[in-house]
Each structure stands twice: as structure tokens, then as C-alpha cells.
N, C-alpha and C positions, 0 to 999 in steps of 0.2 A: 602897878595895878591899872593905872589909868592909861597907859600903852598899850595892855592887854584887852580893856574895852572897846578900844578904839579900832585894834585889830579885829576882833570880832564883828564890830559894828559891819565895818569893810567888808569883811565876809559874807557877811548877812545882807548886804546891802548888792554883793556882786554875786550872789546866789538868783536874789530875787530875779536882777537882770536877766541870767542866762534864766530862767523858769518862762520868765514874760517872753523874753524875744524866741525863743523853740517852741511855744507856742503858738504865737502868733499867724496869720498867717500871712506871707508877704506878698506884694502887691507890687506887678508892672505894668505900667501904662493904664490902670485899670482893672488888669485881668490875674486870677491866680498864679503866682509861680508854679504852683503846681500844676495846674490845667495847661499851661505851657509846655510843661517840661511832656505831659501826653500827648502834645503834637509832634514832637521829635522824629518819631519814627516815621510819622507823615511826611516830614521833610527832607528825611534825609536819604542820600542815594545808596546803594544802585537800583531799589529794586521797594519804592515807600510804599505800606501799605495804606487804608482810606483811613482818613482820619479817627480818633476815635469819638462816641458821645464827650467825653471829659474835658476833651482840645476844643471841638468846635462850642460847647459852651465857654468855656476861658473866649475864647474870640468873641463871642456873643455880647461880652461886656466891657472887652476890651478897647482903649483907642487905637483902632488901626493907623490912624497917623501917627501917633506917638509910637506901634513897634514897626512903623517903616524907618525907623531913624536907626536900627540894629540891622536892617538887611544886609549891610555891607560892611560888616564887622568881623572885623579878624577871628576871633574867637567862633562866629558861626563857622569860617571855614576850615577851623578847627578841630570840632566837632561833625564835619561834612554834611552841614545843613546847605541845602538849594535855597537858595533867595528866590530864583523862578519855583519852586515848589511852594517855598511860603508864601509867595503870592496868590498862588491859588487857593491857597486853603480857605478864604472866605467862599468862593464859589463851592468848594467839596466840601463844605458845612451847610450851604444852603441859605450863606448871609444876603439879607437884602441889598448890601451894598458893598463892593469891592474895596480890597487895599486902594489907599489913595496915594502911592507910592509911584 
């Protein structure tokens, strides 16, 4: 009996996890994972379109020194994100102060 509480307990206890952390919202550099993930198509080649409202807020609150430290990550060029595109995007946002990258 006391194995089967225990078991449950663990359940109940690894439920709650996955409830907390899918909801949460996650957080890079500052800035929404999600607001990020709306810049993408700004970034990336042949043919990015302008930013959208979503992305350039995510940037807005973002530390742009802390996501110059991903510009030259494998993974972007995996996803065929521009580093020179992402550079720009504080100016196609209309931020007062540029990537400091």
C-alpha cells in the first residue's frame, strides 16, 4: 500500500510540473520565446518579410547584447536565419538603439 502512495504521490507531483512549465511563459535574454519565435520570418532568407508588431515588441524588451551571443549559432543556420538580417531588425522595429553585436 505504501508503494502505491508513493507512486501516486510521483504522479501527482510530475503532473503538476508539466501543468507549471506549459504554461509558463519562457524567457530569452529578457525577451518572449514566443515574440521571437515572430521574428523568424523577418530573418530568414530568400525573400524576409518586415517585421511583425509581436517581434519587434519581444525586442523592445529584450537584451540585445545577450541575443548577439546566438548570432553565429549553428542552429540559426539551420533554420536559415540571416545574422545580417537579425541585425537589422532593431532598426525595422524602430528601436532607439542598435544590436551591440
Amino acid at each position: 500500500m505504501a508503494a502505491t502512495n508513493k507512486k501516486v504521490v510521483l504522479l501527482l507531483g510530475l503532473m503538476a510540473v508539466i501543468a507549471c512549465c506549459t504554461h509558463a511563459q519562457q524567457i530569452v535574454c529578457n525577451a518572449p520565446v514566443s515574440g521571437l519565435i515572430a521574428c523568424r520570418p523577418a530573418v530568414t532568407l530568400p525573400n524576409p518579410p518586415p517585421p511583425v508588431a509581436v517581434c519587434c515588441d519581444a525586442l523592445r524588451h529584450a537584451d540585445l547584447k545577450c541575443l548577439c551571443q546566438y548570432k553565429d549559432s549553428p542552429l540559426a543556420l539551420q533554420l536559415h536565419v540571416s545574422p545580417k538580417l537579425a541585425l537589422e531588425l532593431p532598426k525595422k522595429c524602430k528601436l532607439p538603439h542598435p544590436a551591440p553585436c
